[in-house]
C-alpha positions as CSV (number, residue, x, y, z in Angstrom):
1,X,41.1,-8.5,3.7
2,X,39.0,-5.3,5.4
3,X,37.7,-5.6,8.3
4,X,34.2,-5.6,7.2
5,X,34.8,-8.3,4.9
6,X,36.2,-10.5,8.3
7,X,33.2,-9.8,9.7
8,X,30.9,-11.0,7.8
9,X,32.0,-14.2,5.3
10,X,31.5,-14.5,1.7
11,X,28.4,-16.9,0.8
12,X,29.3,-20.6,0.6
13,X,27.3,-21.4,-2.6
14,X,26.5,-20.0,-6.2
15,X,23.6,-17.5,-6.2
16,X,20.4,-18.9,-6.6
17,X,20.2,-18.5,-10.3
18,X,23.4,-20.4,-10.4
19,X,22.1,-23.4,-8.8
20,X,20.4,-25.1,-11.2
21,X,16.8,-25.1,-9.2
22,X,13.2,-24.0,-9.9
23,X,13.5,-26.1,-13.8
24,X,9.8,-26.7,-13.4
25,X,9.0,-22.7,-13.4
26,X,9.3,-21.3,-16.9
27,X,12.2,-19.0,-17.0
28,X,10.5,-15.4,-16.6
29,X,8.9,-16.7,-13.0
30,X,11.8,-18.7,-12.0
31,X,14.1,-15.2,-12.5
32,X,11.8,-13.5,-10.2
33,X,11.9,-16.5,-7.9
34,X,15.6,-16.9,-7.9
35,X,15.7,-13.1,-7.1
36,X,13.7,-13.2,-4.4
37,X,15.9,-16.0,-2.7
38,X,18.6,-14.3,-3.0
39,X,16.8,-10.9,-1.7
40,X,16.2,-13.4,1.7
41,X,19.7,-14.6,1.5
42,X,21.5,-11.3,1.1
43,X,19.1,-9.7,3.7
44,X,20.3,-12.9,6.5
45,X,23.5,-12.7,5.6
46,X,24.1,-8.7,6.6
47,X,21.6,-8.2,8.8
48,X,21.8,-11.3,11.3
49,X,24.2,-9.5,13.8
50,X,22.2,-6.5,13.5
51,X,19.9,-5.6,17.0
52,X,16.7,-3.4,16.8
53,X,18.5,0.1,17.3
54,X,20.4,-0.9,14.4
55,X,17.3,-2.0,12.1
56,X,15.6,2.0,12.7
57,X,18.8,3.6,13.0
58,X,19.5,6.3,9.7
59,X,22.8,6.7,9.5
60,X,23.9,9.5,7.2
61,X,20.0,10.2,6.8
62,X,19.6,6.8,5.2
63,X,16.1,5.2,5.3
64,X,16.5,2.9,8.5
65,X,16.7,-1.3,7.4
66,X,13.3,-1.5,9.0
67,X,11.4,0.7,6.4
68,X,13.0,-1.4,3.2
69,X,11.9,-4.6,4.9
70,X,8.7,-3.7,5.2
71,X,8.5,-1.8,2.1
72,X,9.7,-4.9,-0.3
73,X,7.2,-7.3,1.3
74,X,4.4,-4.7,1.0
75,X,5.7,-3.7,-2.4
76,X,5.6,-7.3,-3.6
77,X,1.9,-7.5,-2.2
78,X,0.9,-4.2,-3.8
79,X,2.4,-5.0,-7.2
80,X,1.2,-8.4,-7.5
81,X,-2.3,-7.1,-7.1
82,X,-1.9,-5.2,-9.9
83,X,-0.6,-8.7,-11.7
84,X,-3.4,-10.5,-10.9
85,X,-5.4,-7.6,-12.5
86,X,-6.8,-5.6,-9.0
87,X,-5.9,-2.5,-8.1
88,X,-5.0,-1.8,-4.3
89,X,-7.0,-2.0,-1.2
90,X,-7.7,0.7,1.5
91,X,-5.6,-1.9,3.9
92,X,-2.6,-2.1,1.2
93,X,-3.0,1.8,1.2
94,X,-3.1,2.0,5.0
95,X,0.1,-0.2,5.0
96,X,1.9,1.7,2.3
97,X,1.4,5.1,4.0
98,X,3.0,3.6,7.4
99,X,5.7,1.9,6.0
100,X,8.5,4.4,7.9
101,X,6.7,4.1,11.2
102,X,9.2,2.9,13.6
103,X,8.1,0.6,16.5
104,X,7.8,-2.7,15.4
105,X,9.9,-5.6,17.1
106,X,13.2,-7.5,15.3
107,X,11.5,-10.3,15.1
108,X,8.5,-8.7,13.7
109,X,9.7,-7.0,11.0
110,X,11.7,-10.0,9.5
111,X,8.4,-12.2,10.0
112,X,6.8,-9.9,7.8
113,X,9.4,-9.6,5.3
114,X,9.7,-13.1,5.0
115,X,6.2,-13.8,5.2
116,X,5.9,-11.4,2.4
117,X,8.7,-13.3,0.4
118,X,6.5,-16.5,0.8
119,X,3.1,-15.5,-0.3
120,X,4.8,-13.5,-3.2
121,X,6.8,-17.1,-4.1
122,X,3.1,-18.4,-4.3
123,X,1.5,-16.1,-6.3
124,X,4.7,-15.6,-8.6
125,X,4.1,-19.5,-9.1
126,X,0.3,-18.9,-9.7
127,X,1.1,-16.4,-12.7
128,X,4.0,-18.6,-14.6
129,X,2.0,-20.0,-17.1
130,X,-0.3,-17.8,-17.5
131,X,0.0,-15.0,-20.6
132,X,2.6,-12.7,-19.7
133,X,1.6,-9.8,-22.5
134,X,-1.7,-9.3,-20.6
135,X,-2.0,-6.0,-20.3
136,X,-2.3,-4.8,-16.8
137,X,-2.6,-0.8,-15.0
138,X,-0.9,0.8,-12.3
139,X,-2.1,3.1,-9.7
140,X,-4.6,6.1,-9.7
141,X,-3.4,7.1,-13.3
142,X,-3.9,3.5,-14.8
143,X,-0.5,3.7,-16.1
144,X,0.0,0.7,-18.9
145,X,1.9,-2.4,-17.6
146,X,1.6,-6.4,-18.1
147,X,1.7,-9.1,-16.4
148,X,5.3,-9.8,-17.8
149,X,6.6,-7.0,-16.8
150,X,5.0,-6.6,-13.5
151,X,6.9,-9.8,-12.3
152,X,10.1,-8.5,-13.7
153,X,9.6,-5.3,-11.9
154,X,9.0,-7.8,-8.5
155,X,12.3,-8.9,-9.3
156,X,13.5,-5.5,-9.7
157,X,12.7,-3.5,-7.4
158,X,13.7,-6.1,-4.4
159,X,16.6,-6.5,-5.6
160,X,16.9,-2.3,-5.5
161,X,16.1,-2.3,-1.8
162,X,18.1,-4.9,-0.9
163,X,21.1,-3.5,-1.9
164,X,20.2,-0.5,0.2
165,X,19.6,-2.6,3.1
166,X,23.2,-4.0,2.3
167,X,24.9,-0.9,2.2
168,X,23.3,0.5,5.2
169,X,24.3,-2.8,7.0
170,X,27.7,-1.9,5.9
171,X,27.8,1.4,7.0
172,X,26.3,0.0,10.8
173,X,29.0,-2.8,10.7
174,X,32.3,-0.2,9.7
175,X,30.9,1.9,12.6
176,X,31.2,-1.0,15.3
């Protein structure tokens, strides 16, 4: 056994998609559900012993822990706007654009990450049954999209940046 793996201990349970839960969700919303407890789950798991140097710090010119946080709760607000059929507001474009600012407390950041894992769970919920082929656009250029594939991309794309958060967490905890 490495010493990173002694440091921080395998998880005690099948993932969430393993579990058996969320049977009332149909299956497209409950995958994006499942992901996103896991997203919560990996993101405890590695980054409990972490302090608030740690959560900024950029090792090997890495994106610091803090910016992902932020960045998948915000993300998961900006892209189920566009799920519900809105494009973004000036405040979601304010937040976007400082979403590598520094400066925000430990406890802050992973109040709004799992704030942002809770009101996306809710909305996720709000969208299950409804038509997932509705078409949907994307950004300045309207780019096509749909409902459908909007949630997958929820599931996705958190799932992207908490495996960086992981890795980075890695690298912080070999370095100790």
């Amino acid at each position: 056994m490495s010493e990173l793996q002694t440091k921080v201990a395998p998880a005690q349970q099948p993932e969430p998609w393993l579990r058996g839960t969320l049977n009332d969700v149909p299956a497209v919303a409950r995958g994006v559900l499942h992901a996103l407890e896991l997203a919560r789950e990996d993101v405890n798991r590695w980054c409990e012993s972490l302090n608030e140097a740690d959560l900024n710090a950029r090792p090997f010119e890495l994106p610091p822990i803090a910016f992902h946080l932020r960045h998948i709760a915000r993300s998961l607000d900006r892209l189920l706007a566009y799920a519900e059929g809105n494009q973004l507001s000036a405040d979601q474009i304010t937040a976007l654009k400082n979403e590598m600012e520094p400066g925000a407390s430990r406890e802050a950041l992973f109040a709004e990450f799992d704030q942002g894992l809770e009101a996306a769970a809710r909305r996720v919920r709000a969208q299950a049954g409804g038509d997932l082929d509705q078409p949907r656009f994307v950004g300045k250029k309207q780019l096509p999209a749909s409902v459908g594939g909007l949630l997958v991309h929820l599931a996705d794309h958190t799932q992207r940046h908490v495996g960086q958060i992981v890795t980075t967490a890695k690298v912080l905890l070999a370095r100790r």
